[in-house]
C-alpha positions in Angstrom: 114.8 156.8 253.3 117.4 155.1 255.3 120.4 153.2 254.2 120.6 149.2 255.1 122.3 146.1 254.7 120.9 142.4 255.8 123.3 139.0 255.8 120.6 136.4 255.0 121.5 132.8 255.0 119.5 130.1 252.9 118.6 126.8 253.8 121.6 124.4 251.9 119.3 121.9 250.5 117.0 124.1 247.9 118.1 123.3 244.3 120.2 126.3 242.7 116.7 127.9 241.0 115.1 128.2 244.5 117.6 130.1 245.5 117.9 132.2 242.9 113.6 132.7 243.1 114.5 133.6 246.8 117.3 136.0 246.1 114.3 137.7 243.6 112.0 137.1 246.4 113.9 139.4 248.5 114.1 142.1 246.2 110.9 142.4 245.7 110.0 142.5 249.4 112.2 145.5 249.6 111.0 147.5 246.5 107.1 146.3 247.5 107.9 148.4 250.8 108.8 151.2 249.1 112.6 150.7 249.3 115.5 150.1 246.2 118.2 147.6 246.0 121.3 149.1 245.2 123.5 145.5 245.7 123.2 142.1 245.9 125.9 140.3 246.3 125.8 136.8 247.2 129.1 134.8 249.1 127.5 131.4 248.0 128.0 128.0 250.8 130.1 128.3 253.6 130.3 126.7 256.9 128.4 127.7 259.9 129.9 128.2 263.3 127.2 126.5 264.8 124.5 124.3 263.5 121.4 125.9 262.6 117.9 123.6 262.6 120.4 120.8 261.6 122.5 122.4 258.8 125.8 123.3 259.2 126.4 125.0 256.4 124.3 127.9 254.2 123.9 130.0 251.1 125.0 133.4 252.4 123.6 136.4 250.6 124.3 140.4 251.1 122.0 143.0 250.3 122.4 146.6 250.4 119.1 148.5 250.1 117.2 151.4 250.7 113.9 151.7 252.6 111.5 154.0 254.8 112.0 153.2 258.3 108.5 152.9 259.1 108.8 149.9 256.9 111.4 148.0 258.7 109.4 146.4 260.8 107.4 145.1 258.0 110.2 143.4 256.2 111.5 141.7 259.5 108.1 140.4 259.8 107.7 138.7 257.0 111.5 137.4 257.2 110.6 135.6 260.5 107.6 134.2 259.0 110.2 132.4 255.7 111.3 128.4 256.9 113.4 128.8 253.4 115.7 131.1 256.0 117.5 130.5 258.6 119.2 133.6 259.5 119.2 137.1 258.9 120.5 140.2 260.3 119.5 144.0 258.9 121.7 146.5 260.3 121.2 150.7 258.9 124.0 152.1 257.8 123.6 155.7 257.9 123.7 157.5 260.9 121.1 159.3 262.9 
């Protein structure tokens, strides 16, 4: 297991419980690949530097998690497939 952390940003205009279903959503994804959130901590709306599909402003979430690293790849694919998001970057934290 390998040691991550992914920025996500969620589309302004869901309602507050959509969000917080896709917050849930995204644990899930991670411990349904094997991994474990250790933290979620979410920055709430802030401004974009640039305009995204027409928003200029998101609901920025961080995540620090866990997971195999054969199931990376597996995560990011589903991630792409999600319209809900319109950005998101997973970066590992541990070396090697």
């Amino acid at each position: 297991m390998r040691s991550y952390e992914i920025v996500y940003i969620i589309r302004p205009d869901l309602d507050e419980e959509r969000r917080k279903q896709k917050v849930e959503w995204m644990k899930q994804l991670v411990e349904n690949n094997g991994g474990q959130v250790q933290n979620v901590d979410e920055w709430g709306m802030r401004v974009m530097a640039y305009e995204i599909d027409d928003f200029r402003e998101g609901y920025y979430v961080l995540m620090n998690f866990t997971l195999p690293p054969d199931k990376v790849n597996a995560v990011e694919e589903r991630l792409r497939m999600d319209d809900e998001l319109l950005r998101y970057q997973i970066v590992r934290l541990d070396g090697g």
